[in-house]
N, C-alpha and C positions, 0 to 999 in steps of 0.2 A: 209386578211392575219392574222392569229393567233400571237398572242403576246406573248414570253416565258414565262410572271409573272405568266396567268392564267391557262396555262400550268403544271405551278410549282408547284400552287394549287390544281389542277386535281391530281396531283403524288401524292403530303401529303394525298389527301382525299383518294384516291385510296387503299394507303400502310398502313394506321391509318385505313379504316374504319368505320370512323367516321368525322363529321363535326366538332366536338369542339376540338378532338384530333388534326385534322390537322391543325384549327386557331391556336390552341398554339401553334406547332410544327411549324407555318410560323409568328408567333409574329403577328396577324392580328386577326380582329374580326369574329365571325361566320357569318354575313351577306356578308362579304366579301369575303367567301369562297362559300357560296351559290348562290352569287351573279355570278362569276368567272363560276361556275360546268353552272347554268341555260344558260349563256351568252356561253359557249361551246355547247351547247345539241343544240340552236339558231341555230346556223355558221353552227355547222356540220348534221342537222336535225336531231339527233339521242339521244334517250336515254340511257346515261352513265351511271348510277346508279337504282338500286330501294331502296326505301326510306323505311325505318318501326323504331320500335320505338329499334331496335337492331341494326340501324348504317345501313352505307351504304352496297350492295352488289352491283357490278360489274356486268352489262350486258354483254351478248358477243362483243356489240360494245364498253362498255369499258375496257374491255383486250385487246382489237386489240389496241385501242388509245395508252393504257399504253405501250405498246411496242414499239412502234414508237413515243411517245415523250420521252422516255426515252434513247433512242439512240439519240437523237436530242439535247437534254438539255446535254445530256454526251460530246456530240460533241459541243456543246456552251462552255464546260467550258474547253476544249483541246483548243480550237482558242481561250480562251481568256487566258492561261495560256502561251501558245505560241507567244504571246505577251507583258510578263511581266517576266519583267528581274532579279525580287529577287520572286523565285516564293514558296509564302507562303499560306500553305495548313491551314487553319484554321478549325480545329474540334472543336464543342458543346461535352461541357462534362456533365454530370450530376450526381451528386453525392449523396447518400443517406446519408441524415443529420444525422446522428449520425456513419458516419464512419467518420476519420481525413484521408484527404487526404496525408499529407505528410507520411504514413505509405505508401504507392504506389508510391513512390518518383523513386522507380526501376523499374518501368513498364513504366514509361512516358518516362524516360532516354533512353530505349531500344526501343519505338515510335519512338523518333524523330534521334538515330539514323536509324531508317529506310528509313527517308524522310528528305531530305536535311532542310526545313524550317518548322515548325510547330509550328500555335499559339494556345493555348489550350484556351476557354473560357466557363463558368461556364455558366450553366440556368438553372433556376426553378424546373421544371420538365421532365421526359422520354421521354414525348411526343416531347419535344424541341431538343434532345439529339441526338449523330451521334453515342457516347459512355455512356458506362455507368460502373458504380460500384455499385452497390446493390445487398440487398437479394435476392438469387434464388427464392424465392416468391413472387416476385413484378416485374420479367420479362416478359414483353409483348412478346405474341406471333411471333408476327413479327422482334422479335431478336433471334438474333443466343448467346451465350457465352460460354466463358470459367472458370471454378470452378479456385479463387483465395485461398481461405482457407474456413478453416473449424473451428467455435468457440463453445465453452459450454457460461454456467451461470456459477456466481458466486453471491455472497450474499454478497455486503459491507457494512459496520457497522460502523460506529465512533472508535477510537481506543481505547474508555472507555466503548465499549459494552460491555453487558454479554456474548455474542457469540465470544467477538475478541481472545479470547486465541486458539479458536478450531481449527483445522487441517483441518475441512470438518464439511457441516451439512447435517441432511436429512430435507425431507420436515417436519416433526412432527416438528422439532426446529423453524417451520415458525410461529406457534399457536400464534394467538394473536398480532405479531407483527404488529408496525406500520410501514406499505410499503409508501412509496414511487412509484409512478407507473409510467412507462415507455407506455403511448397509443398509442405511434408510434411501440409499438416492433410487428412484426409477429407473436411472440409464445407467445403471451399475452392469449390468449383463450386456450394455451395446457397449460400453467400451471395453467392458473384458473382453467381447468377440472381438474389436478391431485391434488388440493388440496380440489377440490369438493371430488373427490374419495377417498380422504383418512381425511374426516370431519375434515378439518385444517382451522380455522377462522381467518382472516386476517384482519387489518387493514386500510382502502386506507385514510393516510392526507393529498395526497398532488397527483398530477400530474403533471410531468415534459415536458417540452417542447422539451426540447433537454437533453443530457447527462450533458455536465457540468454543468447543472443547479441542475441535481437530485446527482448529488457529494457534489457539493455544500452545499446541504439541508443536504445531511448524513454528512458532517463535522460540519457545525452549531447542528446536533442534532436535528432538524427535524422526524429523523425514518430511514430506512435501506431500500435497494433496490436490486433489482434482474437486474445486467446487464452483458453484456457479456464480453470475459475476455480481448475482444483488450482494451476496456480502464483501462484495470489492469497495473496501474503502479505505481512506491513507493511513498508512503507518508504514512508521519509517524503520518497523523491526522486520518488516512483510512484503515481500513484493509478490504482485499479481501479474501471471504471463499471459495472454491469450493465444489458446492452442489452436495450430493451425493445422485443420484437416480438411480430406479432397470435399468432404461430406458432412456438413456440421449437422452439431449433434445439439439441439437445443432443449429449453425445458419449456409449457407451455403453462404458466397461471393463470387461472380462473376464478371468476365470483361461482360458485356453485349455488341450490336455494333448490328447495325441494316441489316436486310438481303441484302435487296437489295440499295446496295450502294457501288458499285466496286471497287471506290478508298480506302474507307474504307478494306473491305475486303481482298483486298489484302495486305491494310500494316498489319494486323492484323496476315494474314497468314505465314509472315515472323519471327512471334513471337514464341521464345519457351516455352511454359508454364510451359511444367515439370521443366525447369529452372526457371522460376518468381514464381512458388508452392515454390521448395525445398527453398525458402530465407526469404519464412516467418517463 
């Protein structure tokens, strides 16, 4: 008789494409997932997968599988739900660290009213995640999403900069400065090409981890940094510029949520986005 666990692992490996994607997405290590696929391929003689150094692909006998453990484990979690009397849907969220969750405080509110009990819980990475909120740049194929907002740059400075009086800068105003760098940003490479392309010599003293750290550095007086304008808010030790180029360079937020996963899906499809867009 096949056991649901190794099954489960079959689905992550399946839907990920990958063996290290799906250990993390089942919080388990990668021999464990290999171990699970080979002890499948055993029971049912057949090979599920072909292996190369680009991740798994699916044989025709593991599309058939996937189809039929997937109505099976769907139907495992109906009779155990049917059985429990406060019945709390728990979604993996995952959240791109340098966004502030509580700016999304109205999209969860509108979740859970869709679904009588819902416990939200944070991890690590995508791979782990049932949900997500990140850049349209960093969504994995096998999700589906919906555009939350749309952000630029801005340039903040100590509020005793020689730039904090200005209204707007262009790139030429960047010559020389000492940046503070942001190595987690996505458009970290388009603005290094645009100040390639317009011979602007920059400064890097310092690389940030996260955002409030690189805030932090431009109020001590550390140097000035290039971030985007959700974390534009008052203080009177920090001024925020908006950079003014022929071609803006913006960031794009997303609800991300993974294709195939019903429950998911359909509470998602009750959502109105043009309504959670118009509130930011």
């Amino acid at each position: 008789m096949l056991e649901l666990k190794p099954l489960s692992y079959f689905i992550a490996a399946y839907e990920e494409r990958s063996i290290t994607s799906a250990a993390s997405r089942c919080f388990i290590t990668q021999p464990s997932i290999t171990h699970a696929i080979k002890n499948l391929e055993s029971k049912l003689g057949s090979t599920l997968f072909l292996r190369s150094r680009q991740g798994l692909t699916p044989t025709e006998q593991g599309h058939e599988l996937y189809k039929k453990v997937k109505v099976l484990l769907q139907q495992s979690l109906q009779i155990e739900q049917s059985f429990i009397d406060t019945k709390v849907q728990v979604i993996k969220l995952y959240l791109q660290h340098d966004l502030r969750l509580s700016r999304y405080n109205l999209l969860f509110n509108l979740l859970r009213e869709q679904q009588g009990s819902i416990q939200f819980t944070l991890v690590d990475n995508i791979e782990q995640a049932d949900i997500a909120i990140l850049d349209i740049e960093r969504v994995p194929s096998h999700y589906n999403y919906q555009m939350l907002e749309q952000e630029g740059y801005y340039l903040v400075v100590p509020a005793n900069h020689q730039l904090a009086g200005h209204i707007s800068v262009n790139i030429s105003d960047l010559d020389k400065l000492n940046i503070i760098q942001r190595p987690y940003c996505t458009k970290r490479k388009v603005f290094e090409r645009l100040l390639k392309n317009h011979q602007v010599e920059i400064n890097i003293i310092a690389k940030a981890h996260h955002d409030q750290q690189l805030l932090d550095m431009v109020e001590v007086g550390f140097g000035v940094g290039i971030i985007p304008n959700l974390q534009n808010e008052s203080n009177n030790s920090i001024m925020y510029i908006p950079i003014s180029l022929e071609q803006e360079i913006n960031r794009v937020i997303v609800f991300a949520y993974r294709i195939n996963q019903p429950i998911i899906n359909q509470l998602i499809s009750s959502l109105n986005f043009d309504f959670i867009r118009s509130k930011f």
